[in-house]
C-alpha positions as CSV (number, residue, x, y, z in Angstrom):
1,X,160.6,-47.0,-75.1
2,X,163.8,-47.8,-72.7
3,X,163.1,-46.5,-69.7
4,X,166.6,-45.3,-68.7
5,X,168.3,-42.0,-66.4
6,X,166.9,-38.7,-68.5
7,X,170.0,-36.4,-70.1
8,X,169.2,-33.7,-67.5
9,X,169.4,-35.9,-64.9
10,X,172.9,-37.3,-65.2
11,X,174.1,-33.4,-65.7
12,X,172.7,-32.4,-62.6
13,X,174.6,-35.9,-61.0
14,X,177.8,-34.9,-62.8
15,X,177.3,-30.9,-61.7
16,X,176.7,-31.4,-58.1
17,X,179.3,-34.4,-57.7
18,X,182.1,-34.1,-59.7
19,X,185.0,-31.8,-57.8
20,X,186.7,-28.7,-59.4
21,X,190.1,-28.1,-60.5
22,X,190.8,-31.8,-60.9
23,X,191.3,-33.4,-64.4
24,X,189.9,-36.8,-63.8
25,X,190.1,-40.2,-66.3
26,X,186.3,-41.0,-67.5
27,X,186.5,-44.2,-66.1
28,X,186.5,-42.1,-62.2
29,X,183.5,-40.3,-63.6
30,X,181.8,-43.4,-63.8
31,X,182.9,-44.5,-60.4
32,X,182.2,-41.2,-59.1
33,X,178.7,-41.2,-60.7
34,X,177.6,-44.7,-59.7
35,X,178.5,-44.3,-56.0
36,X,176.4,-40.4,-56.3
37,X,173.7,-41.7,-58.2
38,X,171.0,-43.8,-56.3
39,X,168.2,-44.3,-58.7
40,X,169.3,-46.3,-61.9
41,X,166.3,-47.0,-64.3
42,X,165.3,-50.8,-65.2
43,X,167.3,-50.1,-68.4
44,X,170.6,-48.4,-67.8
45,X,172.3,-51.2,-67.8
46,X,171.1,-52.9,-70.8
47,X,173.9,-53.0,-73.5
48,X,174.1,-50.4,-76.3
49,X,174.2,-52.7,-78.7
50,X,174.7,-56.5,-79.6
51,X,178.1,-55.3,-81.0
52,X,178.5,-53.3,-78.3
53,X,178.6,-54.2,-74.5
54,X,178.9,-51.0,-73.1
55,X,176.2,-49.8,-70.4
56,X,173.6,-47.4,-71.1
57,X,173.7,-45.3,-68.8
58,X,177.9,-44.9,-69.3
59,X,177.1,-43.9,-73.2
60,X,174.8,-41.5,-71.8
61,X,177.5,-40.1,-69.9
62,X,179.7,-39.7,-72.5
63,X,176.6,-37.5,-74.5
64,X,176.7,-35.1,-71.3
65,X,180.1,-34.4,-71.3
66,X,180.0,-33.9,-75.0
67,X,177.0,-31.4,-74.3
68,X,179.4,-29.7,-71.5
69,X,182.1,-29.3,-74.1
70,X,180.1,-27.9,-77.1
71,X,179.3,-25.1,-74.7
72,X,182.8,-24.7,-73.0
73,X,181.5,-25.7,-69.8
74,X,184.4,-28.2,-69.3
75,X,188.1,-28.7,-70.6
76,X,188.9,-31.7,-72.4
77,X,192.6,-33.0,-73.4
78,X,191.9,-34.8,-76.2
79,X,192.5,-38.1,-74.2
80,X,189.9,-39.3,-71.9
81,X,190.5,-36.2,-69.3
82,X,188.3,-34.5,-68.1
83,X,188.3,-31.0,-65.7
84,X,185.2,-29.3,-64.6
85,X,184.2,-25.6,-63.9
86,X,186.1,-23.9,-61.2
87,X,189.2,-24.7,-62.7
88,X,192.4,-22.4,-61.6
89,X,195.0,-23.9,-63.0
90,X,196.2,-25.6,-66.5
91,X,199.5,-26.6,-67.2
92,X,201.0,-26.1,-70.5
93,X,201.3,-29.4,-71.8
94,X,197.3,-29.4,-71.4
95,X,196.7,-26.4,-73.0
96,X,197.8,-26.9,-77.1
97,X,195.6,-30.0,-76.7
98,X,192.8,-27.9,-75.2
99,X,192.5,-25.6,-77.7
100,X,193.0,-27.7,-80.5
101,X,189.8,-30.2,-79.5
102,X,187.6,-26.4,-79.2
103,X,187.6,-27.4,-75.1
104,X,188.5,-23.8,-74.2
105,X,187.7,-20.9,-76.1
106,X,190.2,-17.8,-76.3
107,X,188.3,-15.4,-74.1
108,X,188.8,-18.3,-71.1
109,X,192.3,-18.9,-71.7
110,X,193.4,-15.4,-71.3
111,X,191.1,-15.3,-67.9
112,X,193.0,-18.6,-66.7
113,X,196.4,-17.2,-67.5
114,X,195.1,-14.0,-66.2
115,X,194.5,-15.2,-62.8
116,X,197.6,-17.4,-62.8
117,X,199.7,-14.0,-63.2
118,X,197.6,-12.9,-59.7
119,X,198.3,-15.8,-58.0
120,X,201.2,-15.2,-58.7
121,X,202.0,-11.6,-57.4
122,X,200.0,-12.7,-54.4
123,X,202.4,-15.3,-53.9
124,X,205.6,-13.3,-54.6
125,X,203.6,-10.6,-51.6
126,X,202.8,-13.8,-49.4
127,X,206.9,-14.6,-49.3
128,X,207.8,-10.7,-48.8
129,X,205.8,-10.8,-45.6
130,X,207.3,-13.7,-44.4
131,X,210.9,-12.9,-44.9
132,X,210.2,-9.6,-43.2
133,X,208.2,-11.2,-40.1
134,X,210.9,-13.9,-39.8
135,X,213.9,-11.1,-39.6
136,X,211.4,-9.5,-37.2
137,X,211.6,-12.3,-34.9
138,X,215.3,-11.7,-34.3
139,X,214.8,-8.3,-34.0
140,X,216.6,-7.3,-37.3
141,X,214.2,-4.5,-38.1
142,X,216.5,-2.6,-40.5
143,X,216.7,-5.9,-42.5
144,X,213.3,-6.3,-42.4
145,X,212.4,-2.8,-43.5
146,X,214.5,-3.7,-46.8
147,X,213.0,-7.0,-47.8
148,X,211.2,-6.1,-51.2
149,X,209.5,-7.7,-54.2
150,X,211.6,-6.6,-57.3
151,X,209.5,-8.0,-60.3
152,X,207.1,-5.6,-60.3
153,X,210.2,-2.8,-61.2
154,X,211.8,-6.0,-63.6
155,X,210.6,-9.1,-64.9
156,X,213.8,-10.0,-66.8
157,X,215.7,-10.2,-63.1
158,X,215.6,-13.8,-63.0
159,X,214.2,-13.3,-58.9
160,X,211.2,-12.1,-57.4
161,X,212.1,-10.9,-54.1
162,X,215.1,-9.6,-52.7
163,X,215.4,-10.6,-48.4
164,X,219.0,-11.0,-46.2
165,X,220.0,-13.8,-44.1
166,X,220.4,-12.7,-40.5
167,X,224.1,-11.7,-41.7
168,X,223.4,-9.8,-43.7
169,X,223.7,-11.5,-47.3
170,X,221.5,-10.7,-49.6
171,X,219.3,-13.5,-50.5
172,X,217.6,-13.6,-54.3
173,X,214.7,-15.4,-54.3
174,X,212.3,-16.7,-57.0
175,X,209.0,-18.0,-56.4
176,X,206.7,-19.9,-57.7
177,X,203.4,-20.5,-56.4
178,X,200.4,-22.6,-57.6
179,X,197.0,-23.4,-55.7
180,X,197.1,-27.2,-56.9
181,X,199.0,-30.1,-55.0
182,X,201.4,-31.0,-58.1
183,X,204.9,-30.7,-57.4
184,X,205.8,-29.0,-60.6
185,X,206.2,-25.4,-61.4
186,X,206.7,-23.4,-64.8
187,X,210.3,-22.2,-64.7
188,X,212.1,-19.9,-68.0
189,X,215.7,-20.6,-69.6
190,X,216.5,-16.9,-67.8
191,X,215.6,-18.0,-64.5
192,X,217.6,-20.9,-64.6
193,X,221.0,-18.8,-66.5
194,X,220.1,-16.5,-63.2
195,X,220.3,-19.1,-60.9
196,X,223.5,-20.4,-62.0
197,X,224.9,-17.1,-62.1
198,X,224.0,-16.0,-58.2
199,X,223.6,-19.6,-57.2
200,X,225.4,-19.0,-53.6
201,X,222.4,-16.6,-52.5
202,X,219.8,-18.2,-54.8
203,X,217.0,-20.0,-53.9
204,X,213.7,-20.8,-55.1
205,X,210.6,-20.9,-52.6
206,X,207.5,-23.0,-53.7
207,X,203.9,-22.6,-52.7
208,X,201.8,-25.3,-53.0
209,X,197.8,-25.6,-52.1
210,X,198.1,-21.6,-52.6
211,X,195.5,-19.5,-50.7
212,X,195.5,-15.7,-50.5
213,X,193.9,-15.5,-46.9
214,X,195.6,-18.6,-45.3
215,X,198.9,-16.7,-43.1
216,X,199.7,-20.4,-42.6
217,X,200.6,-21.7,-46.4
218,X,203.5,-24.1,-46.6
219,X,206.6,-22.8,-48.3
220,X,209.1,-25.1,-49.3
221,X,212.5,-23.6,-49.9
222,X,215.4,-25.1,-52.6
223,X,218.6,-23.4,-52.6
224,X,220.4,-23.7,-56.5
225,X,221.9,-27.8,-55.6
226,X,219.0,-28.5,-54.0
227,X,216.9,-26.5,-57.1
228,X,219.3,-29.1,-59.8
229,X,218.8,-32.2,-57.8
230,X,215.2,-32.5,-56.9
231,X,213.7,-31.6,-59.8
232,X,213.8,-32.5,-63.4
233,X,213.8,-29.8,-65.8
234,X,211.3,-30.6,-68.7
235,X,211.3,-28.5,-71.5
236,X,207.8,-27.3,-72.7
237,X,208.4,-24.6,-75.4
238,X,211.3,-24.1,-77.9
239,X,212.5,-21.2,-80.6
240,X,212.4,-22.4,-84.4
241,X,215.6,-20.2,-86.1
242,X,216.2,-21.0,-89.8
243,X,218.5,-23.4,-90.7
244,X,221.6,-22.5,-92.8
């Protein structure tokens, strides 16, 4: 009998060691587990087969993470990606191959998008207290006192928040916030028609790295130029209407 790392072994390496909210190639989980793991067995790196050179112990990796995703403890895109518990945050070109490989059940994809639509309204709260603290500062108090987040009265505004510019203009504001690093953002076909249409007072303020009880997270702000040049607009859904 080989004597090689036990099953329950390399999913308590994988558990402890591998980081959340982070899809990762399987060839990092390797690296990852090789530089976590300190006591390879005599036989783990024996090949599989004589048709097959691949390392014991990195087949037996491969069985883990197929254990994980029978039981929906980990996503998989259908491609070599892999993303662990703790996960906050799927974007949508992810999730069609998610659920079509049985990596996510329904139950977990409605808690997912559930807490995306809190990040969200804690995000759109985040930016309502700083506009009002920042006209505070210049000691615009009336201004201040009528900052307010409008989605919760209208989602099909196109804006989140409505602030003023020490002038006095009103200044329509959509936000987007996300507690990953990626510089992308889910934006609709109304948002962008909104835009357009109030595009001297629009702008768009992004929150990366999201956390609710940091008073310190980074916003970076895009008026509508700045909105059309920086970023590239990938569509991601479309409307099927029968042909005539």
């Amino acid at each position: 009998m080989r004597d090689i790392t036990r099953q329950e072994t390399i999913r308590q390496v994988l558990s402890d060691n591998i980081p959340n909210d982070k899809w990762l190639h399987i060839t990092d989980i390797y690296n990852l587990f090789e530089q976590s793991h300190k006591d390879f067995r005599p036989d783990d790196f024996l090949p599989l087969a004589d048709y097959n050179s691949q390392e014991q112990w990195k087949r037996n990796i491969r069985v883990a993470l197929r254990q994980f995703k029978l039981k929906n403890l980990i996503l998989w895109n259908g491609n070599e990606k892999y993303l662990f518990p703790g996960f906050d945050e799927i974007s949508n070109e992810e999730i069609p191959s998610l659920t079509q490989n049985s990596g996510i059940s329904e139950q977990r994809l409605w808690e997912q998008l559930e807490r995306k639509r809190i990040t969200g309204i804690k995000g759109e709260e985040f930016v309502v207290g700083h506009e009002k603290q920042s006209l505070l500062n210049l000691n615009l108090t009336e201004l201040a006192e009528k900052v307010k987040r409008v989605s919760d009265e209208n989602v099909a505004n196109g804006y989140d928040v409505i602030s003023y510019s020490p002038d006095g203009q009103e200044k329509f504001i959509e936000v987007k916030t996300t507690i990953t690093s990626r510089y992308e953002f889910e934006i609709s076909s109304n948002e962008i028609k909104r835009a357009k249409q109030i595009s001297e007072n629009y702008f768009l303020y992004f929150i990366r790295n999201f956390k609710a009880d940091n008073k310190e997270n980074e916003i970076l702000i895009y008026n509508y130029s700045e909105l059309e040049s920086n970023f590239e607009m990938v569509p991601c859904s479309f409307k099927a209407k029968l042909k005539k």
